[in-house]
C-alpha positions in Angstrom: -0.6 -33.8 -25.6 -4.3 -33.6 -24.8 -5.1 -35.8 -27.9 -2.2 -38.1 -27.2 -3.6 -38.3 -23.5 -7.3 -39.8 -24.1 -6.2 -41.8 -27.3 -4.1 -43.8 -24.7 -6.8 -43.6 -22.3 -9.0 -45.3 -24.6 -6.4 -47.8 -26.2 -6.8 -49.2 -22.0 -10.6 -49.0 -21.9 -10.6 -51.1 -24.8 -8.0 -53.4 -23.4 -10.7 -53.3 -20.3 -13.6 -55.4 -22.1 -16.1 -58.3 -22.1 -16.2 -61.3 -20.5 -14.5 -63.7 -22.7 -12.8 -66.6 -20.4 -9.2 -66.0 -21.0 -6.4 -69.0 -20.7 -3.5 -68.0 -18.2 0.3 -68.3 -19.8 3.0 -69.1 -17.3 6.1 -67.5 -17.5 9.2 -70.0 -18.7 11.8 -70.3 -16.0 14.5 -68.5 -17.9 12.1 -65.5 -18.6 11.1 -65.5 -15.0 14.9 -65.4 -14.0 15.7 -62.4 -16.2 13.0 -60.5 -14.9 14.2 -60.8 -11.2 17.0 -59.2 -12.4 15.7 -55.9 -13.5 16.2 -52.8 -10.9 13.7 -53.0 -8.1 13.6 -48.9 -8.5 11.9 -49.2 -12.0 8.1 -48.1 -11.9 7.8 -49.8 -16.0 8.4 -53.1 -16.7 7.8 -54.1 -20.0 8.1 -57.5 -21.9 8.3 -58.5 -25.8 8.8 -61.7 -27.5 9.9 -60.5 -30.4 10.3 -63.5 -32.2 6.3 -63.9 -32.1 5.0 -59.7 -32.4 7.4 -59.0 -35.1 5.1 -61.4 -37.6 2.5 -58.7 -37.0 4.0 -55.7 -37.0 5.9 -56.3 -40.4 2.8 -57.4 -42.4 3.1 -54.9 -44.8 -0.4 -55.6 -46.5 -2.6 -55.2 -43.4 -0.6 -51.8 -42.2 -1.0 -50.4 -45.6 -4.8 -51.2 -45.3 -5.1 -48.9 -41.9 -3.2 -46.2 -43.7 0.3 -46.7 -41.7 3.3 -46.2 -43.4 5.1 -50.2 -43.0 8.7 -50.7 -42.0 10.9 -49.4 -44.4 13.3 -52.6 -45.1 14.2 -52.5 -48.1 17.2 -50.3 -48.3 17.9 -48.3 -45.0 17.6 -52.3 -43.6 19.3 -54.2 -45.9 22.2 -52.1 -45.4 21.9 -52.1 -42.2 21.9 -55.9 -41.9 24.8 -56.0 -44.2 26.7 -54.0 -42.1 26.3 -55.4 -38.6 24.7 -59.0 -39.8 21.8 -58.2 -37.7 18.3 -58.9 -39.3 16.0 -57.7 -36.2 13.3 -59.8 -38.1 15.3 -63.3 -37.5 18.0 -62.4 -34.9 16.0 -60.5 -32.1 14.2 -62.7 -30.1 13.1 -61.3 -26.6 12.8 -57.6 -25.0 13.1 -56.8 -21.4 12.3 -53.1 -20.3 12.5 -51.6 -16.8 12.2 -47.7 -16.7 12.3 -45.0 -14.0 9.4 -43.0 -15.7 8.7 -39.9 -14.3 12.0 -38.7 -12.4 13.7 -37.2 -15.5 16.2 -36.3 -12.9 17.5 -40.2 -11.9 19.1 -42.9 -13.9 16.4 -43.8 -16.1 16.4 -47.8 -16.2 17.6 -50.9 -18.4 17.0 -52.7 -21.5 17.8 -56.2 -22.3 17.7 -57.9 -25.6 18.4 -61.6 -26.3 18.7 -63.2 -29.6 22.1 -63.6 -32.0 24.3 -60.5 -32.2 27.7 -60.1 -34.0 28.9 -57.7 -31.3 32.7 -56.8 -33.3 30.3 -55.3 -36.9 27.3 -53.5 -34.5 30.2 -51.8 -32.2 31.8 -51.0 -35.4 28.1 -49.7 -36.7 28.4 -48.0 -33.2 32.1 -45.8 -33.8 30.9 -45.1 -37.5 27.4 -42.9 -35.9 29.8 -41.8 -32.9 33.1 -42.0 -32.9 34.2 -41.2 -29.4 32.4 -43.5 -27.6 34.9 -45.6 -25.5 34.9 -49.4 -26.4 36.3 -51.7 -23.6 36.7 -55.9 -24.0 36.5 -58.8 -21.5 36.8 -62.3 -22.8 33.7 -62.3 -24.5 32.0 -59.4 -22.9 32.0 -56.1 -25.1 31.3 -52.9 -22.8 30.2 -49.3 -25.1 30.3 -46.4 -23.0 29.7 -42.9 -23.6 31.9 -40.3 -22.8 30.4 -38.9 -19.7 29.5 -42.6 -18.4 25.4 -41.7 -18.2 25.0 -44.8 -20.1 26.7 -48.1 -20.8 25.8 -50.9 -23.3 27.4 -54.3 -22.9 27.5 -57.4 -25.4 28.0 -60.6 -23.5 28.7 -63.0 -25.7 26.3 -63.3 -29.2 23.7 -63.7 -27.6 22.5 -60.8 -25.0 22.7 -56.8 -24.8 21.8 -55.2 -21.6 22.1 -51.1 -22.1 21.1 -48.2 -19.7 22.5 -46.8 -16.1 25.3 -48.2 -15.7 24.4 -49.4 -12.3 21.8 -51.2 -13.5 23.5 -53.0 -16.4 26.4 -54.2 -14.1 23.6 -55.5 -11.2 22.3 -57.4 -14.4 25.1 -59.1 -15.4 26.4 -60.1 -12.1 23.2 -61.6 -11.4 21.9 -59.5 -8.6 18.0 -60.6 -7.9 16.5 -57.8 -7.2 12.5 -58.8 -7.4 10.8 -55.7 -8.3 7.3 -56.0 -6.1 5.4 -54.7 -9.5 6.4 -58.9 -10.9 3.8 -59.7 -8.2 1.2 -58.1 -10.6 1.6 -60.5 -13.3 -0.1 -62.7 -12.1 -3.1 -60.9 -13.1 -2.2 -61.2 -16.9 -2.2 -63.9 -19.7 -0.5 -63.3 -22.5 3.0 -63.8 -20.3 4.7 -65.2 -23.6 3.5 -63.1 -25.4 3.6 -59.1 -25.1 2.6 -57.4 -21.3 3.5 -54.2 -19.6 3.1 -53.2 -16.0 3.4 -49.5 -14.5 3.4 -48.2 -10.7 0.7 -45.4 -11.7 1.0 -43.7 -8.1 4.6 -43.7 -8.3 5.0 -41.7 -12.1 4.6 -38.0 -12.0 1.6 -36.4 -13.3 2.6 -32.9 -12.6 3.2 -31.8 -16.1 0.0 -33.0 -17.0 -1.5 -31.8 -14.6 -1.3 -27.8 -15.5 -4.3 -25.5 -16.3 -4.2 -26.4 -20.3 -4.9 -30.2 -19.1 -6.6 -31.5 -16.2 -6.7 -35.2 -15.7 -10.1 -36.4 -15.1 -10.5 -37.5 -11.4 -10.9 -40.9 -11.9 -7.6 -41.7 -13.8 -5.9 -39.7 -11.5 -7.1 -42.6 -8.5 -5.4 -45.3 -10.6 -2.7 -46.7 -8.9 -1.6 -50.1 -11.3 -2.2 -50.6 -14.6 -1.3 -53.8 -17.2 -2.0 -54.8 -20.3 -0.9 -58.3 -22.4 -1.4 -59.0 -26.0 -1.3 -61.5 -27.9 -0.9 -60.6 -31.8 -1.6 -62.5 -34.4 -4.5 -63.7 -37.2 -6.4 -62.4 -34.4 -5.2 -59.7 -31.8 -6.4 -60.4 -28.0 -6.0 -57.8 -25.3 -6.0 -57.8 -21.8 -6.0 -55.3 -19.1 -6.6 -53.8 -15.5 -6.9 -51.2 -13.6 -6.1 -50.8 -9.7 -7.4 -47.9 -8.2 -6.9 -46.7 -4.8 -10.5 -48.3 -3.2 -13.5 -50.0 -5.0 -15.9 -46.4 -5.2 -12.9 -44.8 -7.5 -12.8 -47.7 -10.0 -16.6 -47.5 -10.2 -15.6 -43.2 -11.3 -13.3 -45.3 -13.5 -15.9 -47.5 -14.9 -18.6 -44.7 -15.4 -15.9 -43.0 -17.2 -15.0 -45.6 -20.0 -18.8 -46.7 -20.4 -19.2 -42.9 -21.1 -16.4 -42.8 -23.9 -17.9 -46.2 -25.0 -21.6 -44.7 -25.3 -20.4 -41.8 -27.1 -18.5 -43.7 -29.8 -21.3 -46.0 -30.5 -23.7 -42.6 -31.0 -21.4 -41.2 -33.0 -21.6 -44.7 -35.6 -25.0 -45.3 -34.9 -25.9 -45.5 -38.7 -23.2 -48.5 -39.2 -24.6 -51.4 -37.7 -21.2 -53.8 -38.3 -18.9 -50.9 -36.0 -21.9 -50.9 -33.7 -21.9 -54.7 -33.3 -17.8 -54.3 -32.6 -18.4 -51.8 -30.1 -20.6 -53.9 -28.7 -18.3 -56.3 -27.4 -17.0 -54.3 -24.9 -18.4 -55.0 -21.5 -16.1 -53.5 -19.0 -16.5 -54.8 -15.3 -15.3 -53.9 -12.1 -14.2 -56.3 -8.8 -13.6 -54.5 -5.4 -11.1 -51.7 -6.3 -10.0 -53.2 -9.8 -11.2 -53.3 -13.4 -10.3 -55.3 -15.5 -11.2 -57.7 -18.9 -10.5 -59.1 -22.3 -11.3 -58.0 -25.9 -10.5 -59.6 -28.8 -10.1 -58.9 -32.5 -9.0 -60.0 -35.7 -7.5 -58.0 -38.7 -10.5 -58.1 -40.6 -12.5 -56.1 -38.2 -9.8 -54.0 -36.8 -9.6 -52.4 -41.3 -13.0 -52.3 -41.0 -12.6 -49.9 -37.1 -10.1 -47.8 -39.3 -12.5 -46.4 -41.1 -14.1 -44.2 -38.5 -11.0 -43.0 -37.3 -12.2 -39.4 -37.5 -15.4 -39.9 -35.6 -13.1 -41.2 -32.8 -10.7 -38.4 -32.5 -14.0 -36.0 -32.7 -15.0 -37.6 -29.6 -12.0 -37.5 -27.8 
């Protein structure tokens, strides 16, 4: 968990970096429209366009450089796709996410996916993994629920799913604008079409965390708003931001990721090309916020691979 911890910790400082001048994208009306509809409760809100990432993620030749296992298609896939007639790779086109993290306790949120579903072969992919689950059909609206009701997922039409509490899914589909005040905080990202997730910091319990075999450092725990865009492709460009609670606890902030950023450059000092990567990161801070850009293509990101032990020594 400790590990996990400052690995993420420094996936955002790196997302935190330089000064490069980054080009806003707007959100398309229809996007902006779905998001308005997601619970105002959720402290996650998360957006994909699949139809653009998945190019990246399924390069099986660049994964297999970094030492990641790729997507296993062939078979387990094809099947798959024969079954239900859904090819994630063509059919899925954009991901909506709202979560409740942190209250384990409370309906945890919603997901919506649009694209070009069969919804009659994946219910029937559905009964063959569970075969109680309670099928129920309106017109052209398919409605999968679970025995104890927890958790619902409806197929409206072939073209949208919308799963989770079941409050939340029936709020969606009627169309019930909700406006979560974390949508506000987009505006302080770029890659809107592209990949971006905001979280209510303050709002997600760090208890567990918290405990006398892991103590947060001070300065995360000041956070209060984070996001992070990306845009993936021959070249990957981050985004990110911080807001902390007032302007001296994202300077703690900023001491601590140019510490974590010193250390990794000592411990590669004999490799000029890493150092010259490193280098690139210039995090900033203005009034209670930090925030910039990094970018990176393939490339360099094999060549970062390599030193992937010296950076889980130092973390």
């Amino acid at each position: 968990m400790r590990l996990f911890f400052y690995l993420s910790l420094a996936i955002l400082v790196i997302s935190l970096t330089s000064c490069q001048k980054t080009v806003r994208q707007p959100l398309s009306s229809e996007t902006e429209a779905t998001l308005n509809l997601l619970p105002a409760e959720a402290n996650v809100i998360a957006y994909s366009n699949f139809e653009k990432f998945q190019t990246f993620i399924t390069d099986s030749a660049f994964l297999k450089s970094l030492s990641v296992q790729p997507p296993r298609f062939k078979g387990d896939l094809d099947e798959f796709i024969k079954e239900t007639g859904l090819d994630p790779r063509r059919d899925i086109k954009e991901i909506f996410i709202a979560s409740r993290a942190g209250f384990p306790d409370q309906k945890q949120g919603l997901i919506v996916i649009k694209g070009d579903f069969n919804p009659e072969k994946l219910i029937e992919k559905l009964r063959q993994e569970e075969p109680e689950l309670l099928v129920e059909q309106n017109e052209d609206q398919f409605t999968v629920k679970t025995l104890k009701h927890e958790m619902i997922l409806v197929f409206k039409g072939h073209n949208l799913i919308a799963g989770g509490a079941p409050d939340y899914v029936e709020g969606f589909l009627a169309g019930r604008k909700n406006q979560n005040p974390l949508l506000q905080k987009t505006a302080a990202l770029p890659y809107l079409q592209d990949q971006w997730l905001i979280a209510d910091v303050s709002a997600i319990q760090t208890a567990k965390l918290d405990s006398s075999h892991f103590k947060l450092p001070p300065a995360v725990k000041k956070i209060e708003t984070i996001g992070v865009s990306v845009k993936a492709g021959e070249t990957i460009h981050f985004y990110g931001f911080a807001d902390c609670d007032n302007a001296e606890s994202a300077g703690l902030l900023l001491d601590l990721a140019k510490g974590l950023v010193s250390g990794l450059k000592l411990n590669v000092s004999t490799d000029r090309e890493i150092v010259d990567l490193i280098n690139r990161i210039g995090l900033k801070t203005k009034g209670a916020t930090v925030t910039g850009t990094y970018s990176i293509n393939k490339e360099e990101i094999k060549k970062l691979s390599t030193i992937q032990n010296k950076i889980t020594a130092l973390l």
